[in-house]
N, C-alpha and C positions, 0 to 999 in steps of 0.2 A: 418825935423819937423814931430813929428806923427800925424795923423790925426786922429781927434774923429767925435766919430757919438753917435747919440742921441737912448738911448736904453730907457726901461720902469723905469729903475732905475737912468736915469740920465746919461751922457755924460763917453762913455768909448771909447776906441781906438778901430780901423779900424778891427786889429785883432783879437781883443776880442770879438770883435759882430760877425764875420765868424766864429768863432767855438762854439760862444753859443750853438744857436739852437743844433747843436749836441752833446754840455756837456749837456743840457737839456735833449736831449733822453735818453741818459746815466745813468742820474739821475732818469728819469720816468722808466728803465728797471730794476737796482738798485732797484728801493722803490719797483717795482711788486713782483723781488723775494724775499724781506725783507716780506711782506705783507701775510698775512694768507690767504689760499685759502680756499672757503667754498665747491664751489660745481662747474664744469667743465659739459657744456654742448656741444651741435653740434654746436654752435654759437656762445655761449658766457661763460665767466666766472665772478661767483660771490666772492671776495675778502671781508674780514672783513673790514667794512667802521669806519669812524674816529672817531665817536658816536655810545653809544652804542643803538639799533636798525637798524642801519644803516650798507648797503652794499652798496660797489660800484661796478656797472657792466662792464664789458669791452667784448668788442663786438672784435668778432674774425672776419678773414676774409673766414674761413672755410666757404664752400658750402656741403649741403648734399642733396638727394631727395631719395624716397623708402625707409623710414625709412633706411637708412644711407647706404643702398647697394651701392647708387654712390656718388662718394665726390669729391672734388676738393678745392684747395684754390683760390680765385677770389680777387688780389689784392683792395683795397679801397672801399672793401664791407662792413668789419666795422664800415671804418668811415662816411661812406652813412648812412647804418641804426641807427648809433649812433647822427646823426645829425638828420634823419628822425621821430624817435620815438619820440627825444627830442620836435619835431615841432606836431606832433600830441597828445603827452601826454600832452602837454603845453595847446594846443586849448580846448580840450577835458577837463582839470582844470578848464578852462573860464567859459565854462556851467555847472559849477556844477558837472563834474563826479567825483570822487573822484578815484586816481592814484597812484602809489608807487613812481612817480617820484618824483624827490627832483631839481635835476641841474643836467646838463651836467657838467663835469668837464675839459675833453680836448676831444683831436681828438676821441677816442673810448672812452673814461670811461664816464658813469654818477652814482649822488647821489644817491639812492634809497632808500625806508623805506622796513626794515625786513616787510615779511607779510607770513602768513600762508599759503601753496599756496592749494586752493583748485584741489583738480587731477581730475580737470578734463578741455579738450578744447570748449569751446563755438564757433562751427561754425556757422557763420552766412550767409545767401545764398539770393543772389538777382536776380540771374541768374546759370541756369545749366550750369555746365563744373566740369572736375575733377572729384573724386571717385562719385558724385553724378548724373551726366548724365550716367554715366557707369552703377551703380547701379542701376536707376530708367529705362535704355532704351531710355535717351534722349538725341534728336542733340544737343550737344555744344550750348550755344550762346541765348536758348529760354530762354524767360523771364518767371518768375516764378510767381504765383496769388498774391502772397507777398512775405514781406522778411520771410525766414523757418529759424530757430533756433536749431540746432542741437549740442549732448553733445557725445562726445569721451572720452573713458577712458583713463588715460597719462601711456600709458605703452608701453614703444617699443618693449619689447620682443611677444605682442598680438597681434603688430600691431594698436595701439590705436583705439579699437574696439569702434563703436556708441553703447552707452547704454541707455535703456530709463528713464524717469524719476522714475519709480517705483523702478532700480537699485540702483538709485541713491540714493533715502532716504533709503531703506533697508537696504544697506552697509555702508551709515552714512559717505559718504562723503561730503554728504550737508541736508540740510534739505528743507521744502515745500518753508519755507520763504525764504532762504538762491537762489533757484532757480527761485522764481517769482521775485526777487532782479538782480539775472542776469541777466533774463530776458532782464526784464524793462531797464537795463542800456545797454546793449547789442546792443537792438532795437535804443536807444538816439544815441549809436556814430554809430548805421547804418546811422540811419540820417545824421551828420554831418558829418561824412564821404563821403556818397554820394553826397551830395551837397558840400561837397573843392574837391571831385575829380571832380564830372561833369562842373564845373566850371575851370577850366582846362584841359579840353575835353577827359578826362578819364571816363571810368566805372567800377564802385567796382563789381564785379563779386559778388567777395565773399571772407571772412577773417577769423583769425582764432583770439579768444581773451583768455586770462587766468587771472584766479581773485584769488585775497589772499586775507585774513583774518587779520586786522588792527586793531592792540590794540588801543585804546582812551580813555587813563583815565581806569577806570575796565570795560570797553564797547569795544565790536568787534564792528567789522564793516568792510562790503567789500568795498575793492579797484579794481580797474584794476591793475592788473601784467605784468609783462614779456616785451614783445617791441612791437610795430605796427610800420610795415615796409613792404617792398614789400618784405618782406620774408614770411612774415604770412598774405597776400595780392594778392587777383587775379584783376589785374589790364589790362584793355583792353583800348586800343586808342579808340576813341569814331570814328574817321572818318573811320582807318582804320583797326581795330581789333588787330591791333598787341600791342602782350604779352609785358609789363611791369613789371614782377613779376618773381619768380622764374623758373616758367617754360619754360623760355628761359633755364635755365641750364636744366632742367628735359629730353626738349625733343631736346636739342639741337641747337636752333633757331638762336643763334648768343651771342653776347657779352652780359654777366649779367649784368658785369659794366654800359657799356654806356646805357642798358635800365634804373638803376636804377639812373644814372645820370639824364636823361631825366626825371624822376619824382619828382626830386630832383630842377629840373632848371623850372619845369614849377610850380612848389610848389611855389617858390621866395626862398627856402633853400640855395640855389646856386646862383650864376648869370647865367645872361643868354647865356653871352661868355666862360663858363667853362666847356672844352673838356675833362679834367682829372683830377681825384682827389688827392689831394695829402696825400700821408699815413706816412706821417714824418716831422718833421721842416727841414725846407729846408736853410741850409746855404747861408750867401751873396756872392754873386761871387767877 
């Protein structure tokens, strides 16, 4: 007698549900290469989404640090930051910011709205570490008199150089308002941010944001872009200082995965029993 099992569609046999999952990937690898590619980056790749405005993003598991001098692929790095971003771009809606997000769709992919992207990165800094203690002459780890708001031009071949505000409207990649607008939204998810990591026993060092340009109606309007993750993310254990962020792969420290696990489980993203992530549907045994 065969034996059925209850899938989402309704009661099919024993066998049929063991090899779903894997006709499923099949069919999600299938539709990737059917699917129009827009733009292919160190991280991720943007696909032509199902409406027009609309991209969908899929998050690679590609690692890079030094502007792409060192690389590496880090199994379920992906699907971390594609779950991760989801959970902050979500919170960060709550309050009012306005976001390119739309929906996660599966394990890596989420909905996004087209947006204009402005070139430039918005760092934001709450403690020295990184190209900025180097810079300035200072130990790792000092607190800063506030949080310091810093603009990087997006260009890899320059090394995405700090540029000041006066560059910035000169060369008409933004304008006064378009930058006291960053600003100000910048500074909002410093806050909440720092308060869901400290509340978690984390410290946001310091991060990195990008903002596009949202049509509405015959009216722009900025959004937040791109992902917030502990890839764009200097995250420090609050007891013990240790790295949660990329710079575990930068300078070596140990496994990227299980740091980004680990902010992942203390998020509520994850459970708290979950040692490994998984980066495929996993068939029944």
């Amino acid at each position: 007698m065969e034996t059925l099992v209850l899938a989402h569609k309704g009661w099919v046999s024993y066998e049929a549900a063991k090899v779903a999952p894997l006709l499923a990937l099949m069919g999600k690898e299938a539709d990737m290469a059917r699917r129009k590619m827009i733009y292919e980056g160190k991280a991720k790749i943007l696909y032509e989404g199902p409406e027009p405005g609309t991209f969908v993003q899929y998050f690679k598991d590609d690692a890079t640090a030094y502007n792409a001098e060192k690389k590496a692929v880090i199994e379920g790095k992906g699907v971390l930051n594609n779950r991760l971003s989801e959970f902050f771009m979500t919170g960060l809606q709550g309050i009012g910011i306005p976001t390119h997000f739309i929906k996660r769709l599966n394990m890596r992919e989420q909905l996004i709205r087209q947006v204009e992207i402005v070139p430039l990165e918005v760092i934001v800094r709450n403690i020295a570490a990184g190209s900025m203690a180097k810079r300035m002459g200072m130990e790792e780890g000092t607190p800063l008199p506030r949080p310091i708001v810093e603009f990087s031009y997006k260009d890899d071949s320059l090394g995405d150089p700090l540029v000041p505000e006066e560059y910035i409207i000169a060369f008409g990649w933004a304008s006064q308002q378009d930058l006291d607008d960053i600003v100000s939204m910048a500074l909002r998810v410093n806050d909440y941010m720092s308060g869901l990591m400290h509340g978690v026993g984390i410290k946001l060092i310091d991060f990195k944001l990008e903002f596009g340009r949202l049509w509405d109606g015959d009216f722009q309007r900025l959004a937040l872009a791109d992902e917030i993750s502990p890839d764009s993310c200097r995250l420090w254990d609050v007891e013990t200082g240790q790295r949660l962020d990329k710079d575990v792969f930068r300078k070596d420290l140990g496994s990227l995965s299980d740091a980004y696990t680990e902010v992942a489980r203390r998020l509520g993203v994850l459970p708290s029993n979950v040692t490994h992530v998984p980066t495929k549907p996993t068939p029944i045994n």
